[in-house]
BAFI-3210 file (N, C-alpha, C; in Angstrom, 3 decimals, decimal comma, padded with zeros to 6 digits):
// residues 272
n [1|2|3|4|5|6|7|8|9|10|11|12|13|14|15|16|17|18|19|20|21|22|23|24|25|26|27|28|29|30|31|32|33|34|35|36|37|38|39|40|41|42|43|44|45|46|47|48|49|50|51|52|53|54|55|56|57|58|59|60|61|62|63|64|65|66|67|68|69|70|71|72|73|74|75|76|77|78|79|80|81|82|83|84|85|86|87|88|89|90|91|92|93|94|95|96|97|98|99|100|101|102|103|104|105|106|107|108|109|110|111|112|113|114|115|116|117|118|119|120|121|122|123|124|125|126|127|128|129|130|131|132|133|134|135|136|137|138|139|140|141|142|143|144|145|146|147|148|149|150|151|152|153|154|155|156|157|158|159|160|161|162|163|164|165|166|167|168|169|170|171|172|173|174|175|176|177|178|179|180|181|182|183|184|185|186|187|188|189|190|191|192|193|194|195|196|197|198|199|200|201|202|203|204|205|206|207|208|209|210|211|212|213|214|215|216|217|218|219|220|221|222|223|224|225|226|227|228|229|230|231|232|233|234|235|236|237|238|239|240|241|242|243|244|245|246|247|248|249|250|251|252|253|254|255|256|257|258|259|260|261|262|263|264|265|266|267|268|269|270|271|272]
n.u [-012,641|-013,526|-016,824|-018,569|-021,592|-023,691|-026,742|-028,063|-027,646|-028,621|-031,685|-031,914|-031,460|-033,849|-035,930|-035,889|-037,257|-039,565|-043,352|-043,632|-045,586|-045,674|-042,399|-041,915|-040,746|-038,854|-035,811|-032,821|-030,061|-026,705|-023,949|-023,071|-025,183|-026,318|-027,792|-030,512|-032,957|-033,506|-033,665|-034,809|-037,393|-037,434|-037,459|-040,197|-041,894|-041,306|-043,012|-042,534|-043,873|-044,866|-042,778|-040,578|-037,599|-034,295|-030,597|-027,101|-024,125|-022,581|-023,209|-023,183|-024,142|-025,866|-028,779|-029,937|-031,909|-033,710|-032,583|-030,097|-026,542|-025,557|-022,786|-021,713|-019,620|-018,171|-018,793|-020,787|-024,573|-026,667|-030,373|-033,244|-036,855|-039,980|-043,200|-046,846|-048,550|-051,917|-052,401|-053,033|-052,080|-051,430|-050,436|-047,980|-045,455|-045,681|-044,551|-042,270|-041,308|-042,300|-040,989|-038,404|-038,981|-039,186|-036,637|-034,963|-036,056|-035,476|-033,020|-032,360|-033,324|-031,530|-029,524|-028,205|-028,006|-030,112|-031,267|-033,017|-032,557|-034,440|-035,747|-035,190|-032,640|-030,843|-029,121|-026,205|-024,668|-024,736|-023,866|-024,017|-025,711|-027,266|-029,617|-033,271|-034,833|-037,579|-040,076|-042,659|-045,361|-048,732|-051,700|-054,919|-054,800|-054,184|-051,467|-050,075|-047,895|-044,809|-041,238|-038,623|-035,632|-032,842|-029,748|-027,234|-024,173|-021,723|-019,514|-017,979|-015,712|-016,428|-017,583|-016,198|-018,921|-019,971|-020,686|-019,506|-020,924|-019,174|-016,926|-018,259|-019,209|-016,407|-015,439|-016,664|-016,747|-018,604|-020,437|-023,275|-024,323|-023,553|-023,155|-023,044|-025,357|-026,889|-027,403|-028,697|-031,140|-032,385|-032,872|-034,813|-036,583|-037,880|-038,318|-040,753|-042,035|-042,545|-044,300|-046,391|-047,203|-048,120|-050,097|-051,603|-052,070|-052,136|-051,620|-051,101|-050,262|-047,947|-046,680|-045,965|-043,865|-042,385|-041,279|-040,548|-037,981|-036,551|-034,115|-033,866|-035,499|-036,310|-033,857|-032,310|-033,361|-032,710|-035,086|-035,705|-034,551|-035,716|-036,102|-036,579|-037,590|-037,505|-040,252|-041,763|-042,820|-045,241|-047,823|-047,645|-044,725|-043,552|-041,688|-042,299|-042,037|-041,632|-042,042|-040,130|-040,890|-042,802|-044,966|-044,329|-043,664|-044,403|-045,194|-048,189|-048,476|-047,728|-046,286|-044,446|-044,468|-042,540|-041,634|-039,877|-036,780|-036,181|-034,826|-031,384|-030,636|-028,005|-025,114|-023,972|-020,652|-019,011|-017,404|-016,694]
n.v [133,054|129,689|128,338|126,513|125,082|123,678|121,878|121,053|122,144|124,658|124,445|123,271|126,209|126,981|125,792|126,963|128,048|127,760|127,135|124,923|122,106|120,958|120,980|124,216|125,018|123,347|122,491|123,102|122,790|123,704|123,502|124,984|127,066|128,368|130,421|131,023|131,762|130,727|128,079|127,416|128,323|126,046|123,751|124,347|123,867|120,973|120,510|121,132|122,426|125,801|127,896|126,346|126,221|127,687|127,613|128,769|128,572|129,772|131,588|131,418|133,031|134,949|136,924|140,235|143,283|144,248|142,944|143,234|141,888|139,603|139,925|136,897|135,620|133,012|132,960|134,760|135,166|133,843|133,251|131,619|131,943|130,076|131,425|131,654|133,937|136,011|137,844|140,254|141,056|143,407|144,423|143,181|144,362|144,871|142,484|142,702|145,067|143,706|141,724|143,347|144,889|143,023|141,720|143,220|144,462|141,758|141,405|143,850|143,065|141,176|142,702|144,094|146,914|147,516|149,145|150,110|150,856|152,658|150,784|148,173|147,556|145,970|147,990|148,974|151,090|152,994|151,622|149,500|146,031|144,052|142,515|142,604|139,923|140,115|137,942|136,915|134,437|134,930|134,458|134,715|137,509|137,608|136,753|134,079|132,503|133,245|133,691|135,043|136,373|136,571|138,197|138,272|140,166|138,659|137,316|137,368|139,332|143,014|145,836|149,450|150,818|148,818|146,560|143,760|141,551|140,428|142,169|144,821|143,331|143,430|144,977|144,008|142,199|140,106|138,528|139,615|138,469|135,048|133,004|131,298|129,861|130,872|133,630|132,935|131,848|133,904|135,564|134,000|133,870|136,416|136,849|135,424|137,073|139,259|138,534|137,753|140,144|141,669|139,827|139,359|142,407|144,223|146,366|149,082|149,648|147,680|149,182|151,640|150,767|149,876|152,845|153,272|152,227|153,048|154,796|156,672|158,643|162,112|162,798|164,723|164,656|164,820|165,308|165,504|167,619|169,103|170,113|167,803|166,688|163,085|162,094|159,295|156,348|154,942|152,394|150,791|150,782|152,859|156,015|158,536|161,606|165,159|168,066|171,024|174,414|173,566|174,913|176,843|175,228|173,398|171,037|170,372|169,381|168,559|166,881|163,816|160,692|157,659|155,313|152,320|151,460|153,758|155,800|156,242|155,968|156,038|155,710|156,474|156,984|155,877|155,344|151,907]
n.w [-044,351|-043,148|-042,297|-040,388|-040,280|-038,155|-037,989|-035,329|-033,320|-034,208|-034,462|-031,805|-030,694|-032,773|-031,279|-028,619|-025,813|-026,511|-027,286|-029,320|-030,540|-033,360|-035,012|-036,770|-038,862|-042,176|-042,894|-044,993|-046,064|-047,606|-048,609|-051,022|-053,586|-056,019|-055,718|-052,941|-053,054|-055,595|-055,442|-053,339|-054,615|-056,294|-054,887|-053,972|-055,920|-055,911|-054,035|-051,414|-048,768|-047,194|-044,805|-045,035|-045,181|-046,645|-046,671|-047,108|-047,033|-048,880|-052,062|-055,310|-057,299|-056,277|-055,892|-055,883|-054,762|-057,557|-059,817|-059,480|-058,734|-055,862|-053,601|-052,041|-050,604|-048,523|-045,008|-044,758|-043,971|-045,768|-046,390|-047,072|-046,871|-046,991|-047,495|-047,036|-047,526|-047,155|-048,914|-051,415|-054,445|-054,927|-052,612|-051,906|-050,997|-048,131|-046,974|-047,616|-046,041|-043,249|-042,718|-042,698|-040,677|-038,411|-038,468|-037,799|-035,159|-033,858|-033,843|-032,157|-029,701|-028,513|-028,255|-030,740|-032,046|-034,521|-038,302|-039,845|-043,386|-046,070|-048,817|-047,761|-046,811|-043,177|-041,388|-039,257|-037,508|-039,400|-041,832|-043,974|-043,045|-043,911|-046,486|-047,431|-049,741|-051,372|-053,427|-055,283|-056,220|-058,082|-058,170|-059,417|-058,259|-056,467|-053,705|-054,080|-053,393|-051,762|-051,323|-048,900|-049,078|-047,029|-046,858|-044,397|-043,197|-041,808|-041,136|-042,956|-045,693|-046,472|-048,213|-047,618|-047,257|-045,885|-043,074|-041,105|-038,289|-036,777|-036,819|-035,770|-033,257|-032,395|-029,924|-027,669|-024,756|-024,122|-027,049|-028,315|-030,492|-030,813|-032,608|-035,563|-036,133|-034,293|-034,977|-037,739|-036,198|-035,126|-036,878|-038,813|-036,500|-036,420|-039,015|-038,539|-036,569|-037,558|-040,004|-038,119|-036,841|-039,179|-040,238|-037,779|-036,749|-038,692|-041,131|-040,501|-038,059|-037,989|-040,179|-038,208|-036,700|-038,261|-038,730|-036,798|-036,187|-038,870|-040,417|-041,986|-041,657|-042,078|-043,598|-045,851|-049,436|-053,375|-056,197|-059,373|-059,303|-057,177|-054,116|-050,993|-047,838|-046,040|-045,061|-044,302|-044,851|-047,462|-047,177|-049,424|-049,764|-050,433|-050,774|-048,778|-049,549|-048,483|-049,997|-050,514|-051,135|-052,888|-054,281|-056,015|-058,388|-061,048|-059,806|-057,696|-055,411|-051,793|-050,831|-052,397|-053,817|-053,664|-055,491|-054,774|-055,488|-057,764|-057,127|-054,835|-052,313|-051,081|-048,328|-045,359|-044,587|-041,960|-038,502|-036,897]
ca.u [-012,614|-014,102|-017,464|-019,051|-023,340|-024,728|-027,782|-028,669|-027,594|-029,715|-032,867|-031,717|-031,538|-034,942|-036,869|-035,474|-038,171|-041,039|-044,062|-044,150|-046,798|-044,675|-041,533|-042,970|-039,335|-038,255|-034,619|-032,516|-028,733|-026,227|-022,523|-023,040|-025,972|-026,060|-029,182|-031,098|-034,258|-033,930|-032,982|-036,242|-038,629|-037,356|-038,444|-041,936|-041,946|-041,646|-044,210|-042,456|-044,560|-044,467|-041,967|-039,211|-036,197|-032,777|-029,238|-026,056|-022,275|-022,081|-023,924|-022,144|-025,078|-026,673|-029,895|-029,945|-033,089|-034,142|-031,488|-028,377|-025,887|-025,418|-022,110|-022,155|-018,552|-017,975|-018,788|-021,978|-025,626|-027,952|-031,422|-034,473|-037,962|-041,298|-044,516|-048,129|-049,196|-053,036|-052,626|-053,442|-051,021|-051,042|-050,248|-047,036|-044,476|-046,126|-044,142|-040,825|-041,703|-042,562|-039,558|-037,253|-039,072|-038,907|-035,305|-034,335|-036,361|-034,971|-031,510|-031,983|-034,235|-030,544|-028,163|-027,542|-028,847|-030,046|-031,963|-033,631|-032,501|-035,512|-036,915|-034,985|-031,074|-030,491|-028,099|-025,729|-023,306|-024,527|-023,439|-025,324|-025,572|-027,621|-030,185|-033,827|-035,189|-038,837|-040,266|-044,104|-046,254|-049,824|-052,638|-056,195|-054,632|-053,737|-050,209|-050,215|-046,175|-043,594|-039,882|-038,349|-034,326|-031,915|-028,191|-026,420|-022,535|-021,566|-017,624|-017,194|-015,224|-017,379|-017,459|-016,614|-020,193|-020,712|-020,099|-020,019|-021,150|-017,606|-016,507|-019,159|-019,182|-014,777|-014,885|-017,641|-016,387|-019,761|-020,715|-024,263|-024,640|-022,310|-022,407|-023,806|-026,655|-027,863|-028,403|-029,854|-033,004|-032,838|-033,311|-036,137|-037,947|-037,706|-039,475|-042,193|-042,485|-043,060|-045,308|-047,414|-047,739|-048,479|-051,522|-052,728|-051,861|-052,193|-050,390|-051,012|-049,271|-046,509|-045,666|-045,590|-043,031|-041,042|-040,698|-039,508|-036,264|-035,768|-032,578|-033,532|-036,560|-035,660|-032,860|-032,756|-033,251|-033,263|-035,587|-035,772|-033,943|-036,659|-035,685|-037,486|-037,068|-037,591|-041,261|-042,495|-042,800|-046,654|-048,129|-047,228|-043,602|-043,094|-040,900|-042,861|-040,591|-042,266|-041,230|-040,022|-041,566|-043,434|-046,121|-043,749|-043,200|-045,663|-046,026|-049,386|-048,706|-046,712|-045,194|-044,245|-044,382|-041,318|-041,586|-038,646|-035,767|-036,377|-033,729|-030,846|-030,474|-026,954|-025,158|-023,105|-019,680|-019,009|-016,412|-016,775]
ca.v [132,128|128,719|128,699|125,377|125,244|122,797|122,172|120,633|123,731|125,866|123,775|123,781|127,731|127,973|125,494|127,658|128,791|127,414|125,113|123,790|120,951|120,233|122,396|124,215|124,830|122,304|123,170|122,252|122,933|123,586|123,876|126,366|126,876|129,716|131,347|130,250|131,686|129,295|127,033|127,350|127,654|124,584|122,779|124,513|123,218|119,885|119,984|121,427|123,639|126,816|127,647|125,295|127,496|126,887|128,429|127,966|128,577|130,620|131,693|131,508|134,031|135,466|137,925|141,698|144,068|145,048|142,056|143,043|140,894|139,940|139,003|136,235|135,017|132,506|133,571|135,428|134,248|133,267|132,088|132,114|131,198|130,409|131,654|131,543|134,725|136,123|139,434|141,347|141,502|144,873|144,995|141,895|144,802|144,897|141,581|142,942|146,078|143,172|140,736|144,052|145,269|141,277|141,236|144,466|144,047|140,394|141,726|144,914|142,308|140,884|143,601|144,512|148,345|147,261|150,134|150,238|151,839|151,954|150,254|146,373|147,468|146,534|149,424|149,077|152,276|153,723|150,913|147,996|144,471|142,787|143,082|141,559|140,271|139,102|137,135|136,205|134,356|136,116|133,531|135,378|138,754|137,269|136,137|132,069|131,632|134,356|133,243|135,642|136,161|137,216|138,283|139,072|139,990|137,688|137,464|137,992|140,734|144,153|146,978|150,326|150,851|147,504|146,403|142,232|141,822|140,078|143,751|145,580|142,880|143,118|145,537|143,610|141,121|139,051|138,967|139,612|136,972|134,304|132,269|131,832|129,381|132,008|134,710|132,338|131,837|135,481|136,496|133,270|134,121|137,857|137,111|134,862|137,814|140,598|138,122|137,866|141,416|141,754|139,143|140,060|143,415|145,081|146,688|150,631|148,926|147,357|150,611|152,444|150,027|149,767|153,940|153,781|151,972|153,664|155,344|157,765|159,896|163,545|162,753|165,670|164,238|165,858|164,591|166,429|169,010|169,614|169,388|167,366|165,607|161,962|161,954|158,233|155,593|154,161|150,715|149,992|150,425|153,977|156,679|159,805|162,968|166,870|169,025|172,578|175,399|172,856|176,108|177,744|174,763|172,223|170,055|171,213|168,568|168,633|165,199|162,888|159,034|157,536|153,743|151,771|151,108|154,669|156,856|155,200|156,965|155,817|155,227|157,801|156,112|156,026|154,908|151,335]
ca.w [-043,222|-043,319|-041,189|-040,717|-040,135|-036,894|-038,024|-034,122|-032,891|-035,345|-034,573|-030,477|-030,683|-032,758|-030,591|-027,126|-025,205|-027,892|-027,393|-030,389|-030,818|-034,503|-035,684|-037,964|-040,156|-042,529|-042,886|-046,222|-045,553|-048,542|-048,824|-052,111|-054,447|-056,891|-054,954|-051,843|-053,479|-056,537|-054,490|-052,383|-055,949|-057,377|-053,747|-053,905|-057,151|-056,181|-053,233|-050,578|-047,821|-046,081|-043,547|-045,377|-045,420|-047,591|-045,993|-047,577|-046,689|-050,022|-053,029|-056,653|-058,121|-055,518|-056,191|-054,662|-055,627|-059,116|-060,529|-058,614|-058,133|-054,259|-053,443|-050,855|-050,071|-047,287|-044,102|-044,189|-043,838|-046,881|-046,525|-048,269|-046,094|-048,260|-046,518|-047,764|-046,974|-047,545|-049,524|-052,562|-055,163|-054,497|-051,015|-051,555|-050,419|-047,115|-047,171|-047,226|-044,548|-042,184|-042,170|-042,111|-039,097|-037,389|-038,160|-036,940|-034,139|-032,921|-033,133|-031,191|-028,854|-028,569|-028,383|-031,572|-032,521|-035,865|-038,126|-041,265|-044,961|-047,102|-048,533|-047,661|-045,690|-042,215|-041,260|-038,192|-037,469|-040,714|-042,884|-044,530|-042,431|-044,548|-047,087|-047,816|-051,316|-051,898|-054,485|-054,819|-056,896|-057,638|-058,645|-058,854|-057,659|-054,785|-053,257|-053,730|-052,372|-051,674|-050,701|-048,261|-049,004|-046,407|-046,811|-043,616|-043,110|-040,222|-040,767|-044,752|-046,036|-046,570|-048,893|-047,582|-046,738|-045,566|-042,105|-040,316|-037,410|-035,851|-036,813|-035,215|-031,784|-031,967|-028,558|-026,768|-023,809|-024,164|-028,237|-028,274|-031,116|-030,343|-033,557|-037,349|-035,711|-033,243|-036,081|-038,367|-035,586|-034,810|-038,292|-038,982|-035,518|-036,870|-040,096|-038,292|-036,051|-038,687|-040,353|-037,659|-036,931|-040,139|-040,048|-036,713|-036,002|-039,666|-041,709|-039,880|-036,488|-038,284|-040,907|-037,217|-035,548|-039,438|-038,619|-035,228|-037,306|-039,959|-040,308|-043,520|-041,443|-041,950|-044,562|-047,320|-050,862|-054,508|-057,076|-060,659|-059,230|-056,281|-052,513|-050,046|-046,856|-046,020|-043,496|-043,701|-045,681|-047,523|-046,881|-050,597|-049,279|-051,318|-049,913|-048,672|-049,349|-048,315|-050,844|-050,554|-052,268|-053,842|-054,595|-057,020|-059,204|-061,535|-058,541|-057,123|-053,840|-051,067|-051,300|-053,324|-053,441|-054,447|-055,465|-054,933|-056,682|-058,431|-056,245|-054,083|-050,596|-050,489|-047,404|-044,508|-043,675|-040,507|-037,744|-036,522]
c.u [-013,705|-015,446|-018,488|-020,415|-023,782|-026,176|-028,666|-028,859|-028,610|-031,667|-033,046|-032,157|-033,246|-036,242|-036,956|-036,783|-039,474|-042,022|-044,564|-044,797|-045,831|-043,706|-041,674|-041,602|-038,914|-037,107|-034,306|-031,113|-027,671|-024,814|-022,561|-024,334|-025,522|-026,859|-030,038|-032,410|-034,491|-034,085|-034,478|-037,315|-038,495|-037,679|-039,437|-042,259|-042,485|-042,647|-043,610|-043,515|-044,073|-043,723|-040,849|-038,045|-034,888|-031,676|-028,596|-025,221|-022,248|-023,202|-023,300|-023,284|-025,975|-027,646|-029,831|-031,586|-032,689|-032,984|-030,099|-027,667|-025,591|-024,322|-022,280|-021,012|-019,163|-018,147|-019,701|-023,124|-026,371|-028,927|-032,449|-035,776|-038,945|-042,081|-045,807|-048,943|-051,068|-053,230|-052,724|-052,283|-050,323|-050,381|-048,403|-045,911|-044,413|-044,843|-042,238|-040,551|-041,577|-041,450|-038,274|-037,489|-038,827|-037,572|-034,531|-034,683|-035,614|-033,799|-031,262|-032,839|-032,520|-029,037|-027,915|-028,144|-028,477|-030,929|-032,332|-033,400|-033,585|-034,797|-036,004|-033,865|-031,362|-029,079|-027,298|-024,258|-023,392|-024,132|-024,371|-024,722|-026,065|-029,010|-031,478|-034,239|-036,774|-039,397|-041,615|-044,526|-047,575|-050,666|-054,196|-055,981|-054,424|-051,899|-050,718|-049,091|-045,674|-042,729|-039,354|-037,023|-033,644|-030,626|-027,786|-024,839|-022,402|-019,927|-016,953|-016,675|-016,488|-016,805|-017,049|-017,625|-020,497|-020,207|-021,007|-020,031|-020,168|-017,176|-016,574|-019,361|-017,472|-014,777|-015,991|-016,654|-017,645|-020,365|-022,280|-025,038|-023,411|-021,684|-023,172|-025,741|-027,437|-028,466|-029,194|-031,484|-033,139|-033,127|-034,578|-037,264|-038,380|-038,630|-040,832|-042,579|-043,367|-044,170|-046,599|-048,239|-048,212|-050,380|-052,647|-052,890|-052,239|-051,545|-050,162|-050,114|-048,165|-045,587|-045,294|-044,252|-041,833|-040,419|-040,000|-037,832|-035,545|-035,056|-032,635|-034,885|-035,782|-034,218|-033,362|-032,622|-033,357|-033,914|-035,859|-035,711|-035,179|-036,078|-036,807|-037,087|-037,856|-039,082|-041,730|-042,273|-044,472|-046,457|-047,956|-045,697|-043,003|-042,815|-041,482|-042,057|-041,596|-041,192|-041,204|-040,226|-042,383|-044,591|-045,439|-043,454|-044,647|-045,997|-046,925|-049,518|-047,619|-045,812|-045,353|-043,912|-043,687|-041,321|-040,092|-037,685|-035,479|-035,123|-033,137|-030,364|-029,150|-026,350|-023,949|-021,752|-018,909|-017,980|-017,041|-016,953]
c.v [131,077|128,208|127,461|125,466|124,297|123,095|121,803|122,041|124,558|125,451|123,702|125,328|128,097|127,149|126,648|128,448|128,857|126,837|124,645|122,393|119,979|121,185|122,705|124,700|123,979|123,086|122,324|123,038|122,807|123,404|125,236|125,867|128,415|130,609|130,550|130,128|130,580|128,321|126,406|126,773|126,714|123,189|123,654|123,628|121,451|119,528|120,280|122,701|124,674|126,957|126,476|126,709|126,533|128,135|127,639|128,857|129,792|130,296|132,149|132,568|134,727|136,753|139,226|142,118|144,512|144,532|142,550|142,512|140,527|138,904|138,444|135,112|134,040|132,939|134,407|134,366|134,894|132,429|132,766|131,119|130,904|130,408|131,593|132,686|134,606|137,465|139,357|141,501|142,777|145,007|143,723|143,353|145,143|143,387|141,890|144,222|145,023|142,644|142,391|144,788|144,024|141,274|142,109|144,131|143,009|141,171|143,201|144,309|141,570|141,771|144,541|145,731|148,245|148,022|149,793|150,703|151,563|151,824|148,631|146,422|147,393|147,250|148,910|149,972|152,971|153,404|149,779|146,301|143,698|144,050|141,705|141,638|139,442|138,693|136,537|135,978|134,376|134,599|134,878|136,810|138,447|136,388|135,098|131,893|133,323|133,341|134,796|135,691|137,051|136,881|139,206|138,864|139,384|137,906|137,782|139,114|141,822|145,224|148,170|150,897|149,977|147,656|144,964|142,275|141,229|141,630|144,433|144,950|142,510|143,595|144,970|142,196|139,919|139,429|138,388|138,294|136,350|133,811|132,319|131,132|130,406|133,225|134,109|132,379|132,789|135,886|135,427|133,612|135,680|137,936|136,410|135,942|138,980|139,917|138,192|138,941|141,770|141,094|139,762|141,160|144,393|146,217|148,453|150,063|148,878|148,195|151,153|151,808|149,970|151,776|154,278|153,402|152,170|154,826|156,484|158,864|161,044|163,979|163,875|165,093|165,206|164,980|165,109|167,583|169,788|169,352|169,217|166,891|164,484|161,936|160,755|157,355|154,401|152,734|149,997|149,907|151,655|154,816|158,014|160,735|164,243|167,646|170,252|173,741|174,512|173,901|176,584|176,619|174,116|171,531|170,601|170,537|168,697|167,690|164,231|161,666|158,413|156,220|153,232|151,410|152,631|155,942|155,689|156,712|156,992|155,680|156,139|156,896|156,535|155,218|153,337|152,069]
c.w [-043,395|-042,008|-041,524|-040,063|-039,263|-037,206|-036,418|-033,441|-033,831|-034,617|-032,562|-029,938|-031,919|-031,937|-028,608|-026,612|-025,941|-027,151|-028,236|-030,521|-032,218|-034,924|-036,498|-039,407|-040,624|-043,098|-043,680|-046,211|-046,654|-048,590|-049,562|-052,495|-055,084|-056,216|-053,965|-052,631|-054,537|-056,164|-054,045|-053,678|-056,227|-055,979|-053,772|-054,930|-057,633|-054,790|-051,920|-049,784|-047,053|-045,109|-044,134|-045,692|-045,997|-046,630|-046,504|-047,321|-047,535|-051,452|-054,421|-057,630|-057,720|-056,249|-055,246|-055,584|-056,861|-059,703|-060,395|-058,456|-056,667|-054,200|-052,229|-051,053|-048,801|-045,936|-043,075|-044,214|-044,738|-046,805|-046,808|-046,982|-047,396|-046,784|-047,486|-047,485|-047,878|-048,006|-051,161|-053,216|-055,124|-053,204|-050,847|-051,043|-048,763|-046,603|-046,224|-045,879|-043,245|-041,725|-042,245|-040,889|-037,996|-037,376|-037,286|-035,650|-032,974|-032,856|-032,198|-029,949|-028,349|-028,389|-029,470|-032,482|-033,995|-036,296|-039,567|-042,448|-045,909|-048,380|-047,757|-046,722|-044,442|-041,840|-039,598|-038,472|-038,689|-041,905|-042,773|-044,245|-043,181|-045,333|-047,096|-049,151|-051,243|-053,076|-054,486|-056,589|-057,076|-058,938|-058,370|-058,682|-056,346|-054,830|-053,202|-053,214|-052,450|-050,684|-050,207|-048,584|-048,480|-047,069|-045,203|-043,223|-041,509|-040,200|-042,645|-044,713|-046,772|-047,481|-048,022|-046,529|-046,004|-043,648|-041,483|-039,056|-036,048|-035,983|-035,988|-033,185|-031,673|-030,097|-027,796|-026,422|-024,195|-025,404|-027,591|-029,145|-031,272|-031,832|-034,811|-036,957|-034,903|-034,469|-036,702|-037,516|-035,145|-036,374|-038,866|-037,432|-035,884|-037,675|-039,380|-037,329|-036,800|-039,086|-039,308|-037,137|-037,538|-040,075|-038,865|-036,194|-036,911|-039,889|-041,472|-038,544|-037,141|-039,075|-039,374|-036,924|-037,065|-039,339|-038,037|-035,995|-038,197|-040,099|-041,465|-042,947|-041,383|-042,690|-045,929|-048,533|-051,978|-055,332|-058,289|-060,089|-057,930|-055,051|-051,358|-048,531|-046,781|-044,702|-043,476|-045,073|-046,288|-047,011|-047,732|-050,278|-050,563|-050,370|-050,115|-048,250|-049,371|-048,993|-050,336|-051,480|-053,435|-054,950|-055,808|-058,416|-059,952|-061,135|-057,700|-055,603|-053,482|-050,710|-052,148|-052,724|-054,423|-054,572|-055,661|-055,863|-057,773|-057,590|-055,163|-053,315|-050,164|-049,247|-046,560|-044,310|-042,528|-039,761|-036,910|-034,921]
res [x|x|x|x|x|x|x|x|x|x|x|x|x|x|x|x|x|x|x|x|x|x|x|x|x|x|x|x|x|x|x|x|x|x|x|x|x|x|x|x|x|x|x|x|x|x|x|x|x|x|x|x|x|x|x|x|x|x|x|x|x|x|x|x|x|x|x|x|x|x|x|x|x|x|x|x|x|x|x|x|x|x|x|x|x|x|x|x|x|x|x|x|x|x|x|x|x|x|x|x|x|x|x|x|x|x|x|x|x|x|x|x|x|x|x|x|x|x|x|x|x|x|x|x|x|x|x|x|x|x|x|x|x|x|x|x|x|x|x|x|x|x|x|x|x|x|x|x|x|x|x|x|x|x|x|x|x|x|x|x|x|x|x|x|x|x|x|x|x|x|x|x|x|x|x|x|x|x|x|x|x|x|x|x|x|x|x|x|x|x|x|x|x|x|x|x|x|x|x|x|x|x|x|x|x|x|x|x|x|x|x|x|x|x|x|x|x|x|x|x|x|x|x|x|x|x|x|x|x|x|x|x|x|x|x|x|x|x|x|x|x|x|x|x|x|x|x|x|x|x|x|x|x|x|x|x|x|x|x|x|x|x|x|x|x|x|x|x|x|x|x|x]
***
């Protein structure tokens, strides 16, 4: 289905209830590109600032984690923010924790009981709405840029697992999000939210508030043949599993820290 982008509207819906002094989003509006995030680097590149965000219709090469492909038909929403954060190379996954607690957040601030899959899925009904991807560049040991990249299913066709959120708001009289402009500034006021929790609230506050949403606490996992369950998740954004009988084996600790991308949690399917 052919889904056309108002940028007035977009910029209407993220000034709403602001007092912005200057808008601090410079918005860059595509038909297609192959990737928002490239998209975005190649304007840092040439001197664009913080807070410039790219969205496009469709993405002919889209990026998922750990070089995934992300398909991104017609229909859904693709955009990439850049921010300037002030962290530690070490600490850039703090990054992605934040904008998936801001996004979740805004849309269950909205209606829409949105939940967490670690480390990056938002989850609705047990299936995957969207996904985030981050991207930083580390000057000094420090974050100098990171681009932020959302995918969320809005009306595209879905995997299986997947589920859009016309789908998910079919039996609602009054759709909680009306149109593609309203998510867009729920999912950019989302990340400037996380971010700022992040900045001013630190990063023990904002792991708390990324737990309350996550959808994999108390999930049984196996890992070289060991069984654990799922109790929390570090501030590096590694998945803390309590092993069982850990005593009887060569693991002398009681949990393990599981860095991303290293085990996939897969996904329950479930009844619209």
């Amino acid at each position: 289905m052919s889904v056309e982008f108002e940028r007035q509207k977009l910029e209407l819906a993220l000034k709403a209830g602001r007092n912005w002094d200057n808008f601090p989003f410079s918005l860059h509006i595509f038909d297609s590109v192959a990737s928002t995030n490239q998209t975005l680097w190649n304007l840092l590149a040439q001197g664009a600032k913080p807070w410039s965000v790219v969205i496009a219709r469709q993405q002919t090469a889209g990026r998922g984690q750990w070089g995934r492909q992300w398909i991104s038909p017609t229909g859904g929403l693709y955009l990439s923010i850049a921010i300037a954060p002030k962290l530690e190379a070490s600490a850039s996954y703090q990054l992605t924790l934040a904008s998936a607690w801001g996004i979740a957040d805004q849309l269950r601030c909205c209606g829409v009981v949105v939940g967490i899959k670690w480390p990056n899925d938002l989850v609705l009904n047990g299936r995957k709405l969207g996904g985030i991807l981050t991207e930083t560049k580390i000057n000094n040991g420090y974050i100098s840029q990171a681009v932020i990249g959302v995918g969320i299913n809005w009306i595209n066709p879905v995997p299986e697992t997947g589920i859009n959120l016309e789908m998910w708001q079919a039996s609602y009289a009054t759709k909680p999000i009306s149109c593609l402009e309203i998510l867009t500034s729920t999912v950019l006021r989302g990340i400037e939210s996380g971010m700022e929790c992040l900045a001013q609230e630190g990063i023990t506050i904002l792991l708390s508030r990324y737990l309350e949403l996550l959808s994999n606490l108390g999930d049984k996992v196996y890992i070289n043949d060991l069984a654990g369950t799922v109790v929390g998740v570090t501030s590096q954004g590694k998945l803390r599993v309590s092993l069982e009988y850990y005593d009887t084996t060569d693991i002398k600790t009681p949990e393990l820290y599981i860095e991303p991308g290293t085990i996939s949690l897969g996904y329950r399917k479930s009844s619209v």
